[in-house]
ZAMARGU-4260 file (C-alpha; in steps of 0.2 Angstrom, whole numbers, plus 5000, padded with zeros to 4 digits):
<rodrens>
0) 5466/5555/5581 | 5457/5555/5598 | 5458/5542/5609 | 5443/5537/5608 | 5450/5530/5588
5) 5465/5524/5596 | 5454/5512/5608 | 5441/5506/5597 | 5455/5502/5585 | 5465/5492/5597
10) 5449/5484/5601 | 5445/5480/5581 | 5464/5471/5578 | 5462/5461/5597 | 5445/5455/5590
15) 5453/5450/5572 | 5467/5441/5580 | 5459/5433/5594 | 5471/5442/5607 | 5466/5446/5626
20) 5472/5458/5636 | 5487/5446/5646 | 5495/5440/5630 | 5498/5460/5625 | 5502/5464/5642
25) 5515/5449/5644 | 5522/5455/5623 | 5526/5472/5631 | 5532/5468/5646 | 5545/5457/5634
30) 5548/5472/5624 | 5550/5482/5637 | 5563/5473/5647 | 5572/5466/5631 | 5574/5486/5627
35) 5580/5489/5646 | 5594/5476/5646 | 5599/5480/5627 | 5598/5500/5630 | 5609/5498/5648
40) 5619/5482/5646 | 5623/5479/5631 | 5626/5496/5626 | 5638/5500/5638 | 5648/5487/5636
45) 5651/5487/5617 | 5668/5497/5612 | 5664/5517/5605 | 5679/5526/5600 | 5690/5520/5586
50) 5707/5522/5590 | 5724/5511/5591 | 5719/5510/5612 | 5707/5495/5609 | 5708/5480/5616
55) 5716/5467/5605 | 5703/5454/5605 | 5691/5469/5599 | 5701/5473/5584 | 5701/5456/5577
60) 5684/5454/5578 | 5682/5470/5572 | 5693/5458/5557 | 5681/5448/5555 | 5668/5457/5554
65) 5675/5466/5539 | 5682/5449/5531 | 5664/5443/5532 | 5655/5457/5523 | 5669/5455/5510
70) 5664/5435/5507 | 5645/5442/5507 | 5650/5454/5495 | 5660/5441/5483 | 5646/5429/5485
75) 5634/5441/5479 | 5642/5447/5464 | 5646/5429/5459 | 5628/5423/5461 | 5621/5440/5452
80) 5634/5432/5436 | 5629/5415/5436 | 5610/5419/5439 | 5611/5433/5424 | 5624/5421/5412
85) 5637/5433/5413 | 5647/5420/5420 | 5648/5400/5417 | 5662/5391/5428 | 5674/5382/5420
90) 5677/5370/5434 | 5660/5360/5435 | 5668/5350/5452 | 5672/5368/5462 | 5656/5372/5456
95) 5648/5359/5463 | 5656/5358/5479 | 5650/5379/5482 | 5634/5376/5477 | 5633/5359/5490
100) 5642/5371/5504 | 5630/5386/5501 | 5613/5373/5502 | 5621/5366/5518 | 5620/5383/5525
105) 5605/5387/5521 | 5599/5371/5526 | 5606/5373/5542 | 5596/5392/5543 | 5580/5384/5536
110) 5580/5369/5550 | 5585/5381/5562 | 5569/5393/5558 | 5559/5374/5557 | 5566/5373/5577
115) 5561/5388/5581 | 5544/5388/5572 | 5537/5372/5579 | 5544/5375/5599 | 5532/5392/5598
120) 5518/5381/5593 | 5520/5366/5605 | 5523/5378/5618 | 5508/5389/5613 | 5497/5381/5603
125) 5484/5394/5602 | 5498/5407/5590 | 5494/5394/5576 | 5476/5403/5576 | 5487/5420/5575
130) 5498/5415/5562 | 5483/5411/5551 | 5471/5427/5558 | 5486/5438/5550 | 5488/5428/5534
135) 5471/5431/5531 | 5470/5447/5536 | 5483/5452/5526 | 5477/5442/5510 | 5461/5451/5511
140) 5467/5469/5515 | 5483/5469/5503 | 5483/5464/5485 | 5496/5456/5477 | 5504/5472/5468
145) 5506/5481/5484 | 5516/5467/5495 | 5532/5477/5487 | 5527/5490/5498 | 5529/5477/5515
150) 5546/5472/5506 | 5551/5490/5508 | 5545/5496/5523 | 5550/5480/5533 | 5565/5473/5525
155) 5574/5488/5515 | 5573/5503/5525 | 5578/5496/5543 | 5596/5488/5533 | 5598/5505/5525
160) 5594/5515/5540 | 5606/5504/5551 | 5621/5506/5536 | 5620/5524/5537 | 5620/5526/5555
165) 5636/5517/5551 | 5644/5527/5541 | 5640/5542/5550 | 5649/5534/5565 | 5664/5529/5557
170) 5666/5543/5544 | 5660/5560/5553 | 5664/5555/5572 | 5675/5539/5573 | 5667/5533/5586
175) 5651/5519/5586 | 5635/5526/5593 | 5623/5528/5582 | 5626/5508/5576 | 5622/5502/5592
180) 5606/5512/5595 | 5598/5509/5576 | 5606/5492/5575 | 5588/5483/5586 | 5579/5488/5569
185) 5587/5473/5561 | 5575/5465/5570 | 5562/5471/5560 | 5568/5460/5543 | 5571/5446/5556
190) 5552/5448/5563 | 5545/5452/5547 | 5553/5436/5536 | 5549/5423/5553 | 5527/5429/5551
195) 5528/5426/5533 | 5538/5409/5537 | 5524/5405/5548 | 5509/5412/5540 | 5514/5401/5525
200) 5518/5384/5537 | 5501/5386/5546 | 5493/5387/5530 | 5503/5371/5524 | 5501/5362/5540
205) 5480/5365/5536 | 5484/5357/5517 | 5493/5343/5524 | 5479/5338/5536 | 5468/5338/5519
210) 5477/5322/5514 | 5467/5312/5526 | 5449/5318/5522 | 5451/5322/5503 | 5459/5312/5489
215) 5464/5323/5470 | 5465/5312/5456 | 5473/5318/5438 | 5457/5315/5425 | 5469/5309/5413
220) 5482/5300/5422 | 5470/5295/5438 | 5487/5297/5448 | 5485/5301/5466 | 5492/5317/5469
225) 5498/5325/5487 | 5486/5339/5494 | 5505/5351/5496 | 5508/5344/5478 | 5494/5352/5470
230) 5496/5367/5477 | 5514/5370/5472 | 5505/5364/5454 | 5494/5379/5456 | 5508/5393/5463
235) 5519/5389/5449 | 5507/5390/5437 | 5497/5404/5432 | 5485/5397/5422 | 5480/5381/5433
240) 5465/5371/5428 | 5455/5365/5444 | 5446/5354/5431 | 5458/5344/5426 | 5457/5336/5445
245) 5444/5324/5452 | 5440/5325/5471 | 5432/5315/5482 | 5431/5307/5500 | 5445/5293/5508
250) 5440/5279/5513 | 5444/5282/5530 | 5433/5299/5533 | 5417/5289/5524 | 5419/5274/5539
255) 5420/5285/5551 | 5404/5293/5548 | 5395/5278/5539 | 5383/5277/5552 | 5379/5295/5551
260) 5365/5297/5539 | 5360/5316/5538 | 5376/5321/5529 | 5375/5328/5514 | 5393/5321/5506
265) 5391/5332/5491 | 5390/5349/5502 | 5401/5344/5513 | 5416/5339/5501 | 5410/5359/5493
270) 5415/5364/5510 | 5431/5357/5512 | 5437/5362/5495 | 5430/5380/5498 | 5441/5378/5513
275) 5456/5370/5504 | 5456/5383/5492 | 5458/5398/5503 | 5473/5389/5510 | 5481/5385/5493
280) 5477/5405/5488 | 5487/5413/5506 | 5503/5400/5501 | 5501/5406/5482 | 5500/5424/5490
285) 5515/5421/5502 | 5526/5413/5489 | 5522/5428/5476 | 5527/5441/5492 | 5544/5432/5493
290) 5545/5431/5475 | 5541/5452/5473 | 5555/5454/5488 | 5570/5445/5477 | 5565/5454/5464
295) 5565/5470/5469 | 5580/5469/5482 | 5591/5452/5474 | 5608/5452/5472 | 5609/5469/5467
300) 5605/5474/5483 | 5616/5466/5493 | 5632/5470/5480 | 5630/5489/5484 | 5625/5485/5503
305) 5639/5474/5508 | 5651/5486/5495 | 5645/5503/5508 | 5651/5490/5523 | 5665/5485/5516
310) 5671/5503/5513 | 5665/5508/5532 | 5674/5492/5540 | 5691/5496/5528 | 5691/5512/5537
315) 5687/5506/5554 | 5704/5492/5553 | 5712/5508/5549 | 5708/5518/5563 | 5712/5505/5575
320) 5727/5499/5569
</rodrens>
């Protein structure tokens, strides 16, 4: 691979994404100094050997940490029951009450990713048109049946590279030093699960906006229905029937150009729905990614993950105490 390749590759992708030159220099220089600080700050500071000498207010986080992969791992295995019937509660009310406290968390995380989401793209308006250049991209270069191979190399083997440089630490050396270095590939996961996030909101952001131009009417029911609502229609099902829909102008977009008189209506109506299509296919193709990834790591997964953690942090508690 000469560098000649190297450069007219980095040229190709800058092109695809619309990047210049300053926005890569001001990424790496963020990289580089968040590596800088993590590498001779954080690291440093952060307890090594595991022995009875640690600090106190160490050792009971160090309890906490362990009390939490063991309520992960619990959660787990009581989700895996209930999801596969191997397990119906008897107390509807407890029940109930879990299933309201786990939705508050995860609304909490999901507004908390919304945040985060819509501050980058106040703040820099112009990574919408990124956001969207890599959905495409990625819609075009990689089918449906490889995105398990995304899963795998994004999600699954940084959390399985950072557990055994766990183990190794705690088990062969007693000490914490390999954690600490491979633990920044958690990042990845995180990283990875925010631009699919984002790819999917851009798309859905483009769908929304269709609501003022375009009205879809059932044939049989002439009910009016929401541009985001059809497209969930067509990613849950499989067999959709664009046919059964009627499309046409609002009222609204035909006064504002009434006085324009060269427009062909019935072309330009093809051209939104050309372009309304693509973005119903990238959420589709988002939504089947994230689909594929429970699949193939679900609950499973995390069981025998957390169970590995749990083992490691047991042994830790002992070591310290």
């Amino acid at each position: 691979m000469t560098p000649d390749f190297i450069t007219k590759m980095v040229q190709k992708i800058m092109k695809i994404f619309q990047i210049n030159k300053y926005q890569i220099l001001i990424f790496c220089g963020f990289l580089i100094v968040s590596f800088i600080f993590y590498a001779r700050v954080l690291l440093k500071k952060l307890p090594r050997e595991l022995n009875a000498d640690l600090p106190f207010n160490v050792k009971i986080v160090f309890s906490y940490l362990f009390l939490l992969v063991l309520i992960l791992f619990f959660a787990n295995i009581y989700k895996y029951l209930i999801n596969n019937n191997y397990y119906k509660p008897k107390t509807v009310m407890l029940t109930n009450s879990l299933r309201f406290q786990i939705t508050k968390i995860f609304e909490f995380w999901s507004n908390s990713l919304y945040a985060v989401h819509f501050y980058l793209i106040e703040k820099f308006p112009k990574i919408l048109l990124l956001f969207r250049n890599l959905g495409n991209f990625i819609y075009k270069k990689i089918p449906y049946k490889q995105l398990n191979i995304l899963n795998i190399l994004f999600i699954i083997i940084p959390k399985i590279v950072v557990l055994i440089s766990f183990m190794i630490d705690v088990f062969n050396y007693n000490v914490l030093n390999y954690f600490y270095k491979t633990s920044i590939l958690l990042l990845i996961p995180l990283i990875f699960n925010y631009l699919r996030f984002a790819i999917e909101e851009s798309y859905l952001k483009s769908i929304r906006e269709f609501n003022e131009v375009v009205i879809i009417k059932n044939k049989e029911t002439q009910e009016h229905i929401l541009a985001e609502t059809y497209t969930l229609h067509y990613c849950k099902n499989p067999e959709f029937d664009f046919s059964k829909y009627t499309y046409s102008f609002t009222t609204e977009f035909k006064k504002k150009y009434e006085n324009e008189h060269n427009i062909d209506y019935a072309a330009t109506l093809e051209d939104f729905m050309i372009d309304f299509n693509v973005c119903v296919q990238i959420v589709k193709y988002m939504i089947v990614g994230l689909q594929i990834q429970h699949s193939l790591y679900g609950s499973r997964y995390y069981i025998v993950l957390y169970l590995f953690y749990i083992l490691s942090w047991f042994y830790v508690l002992i070591l310290i105490f």
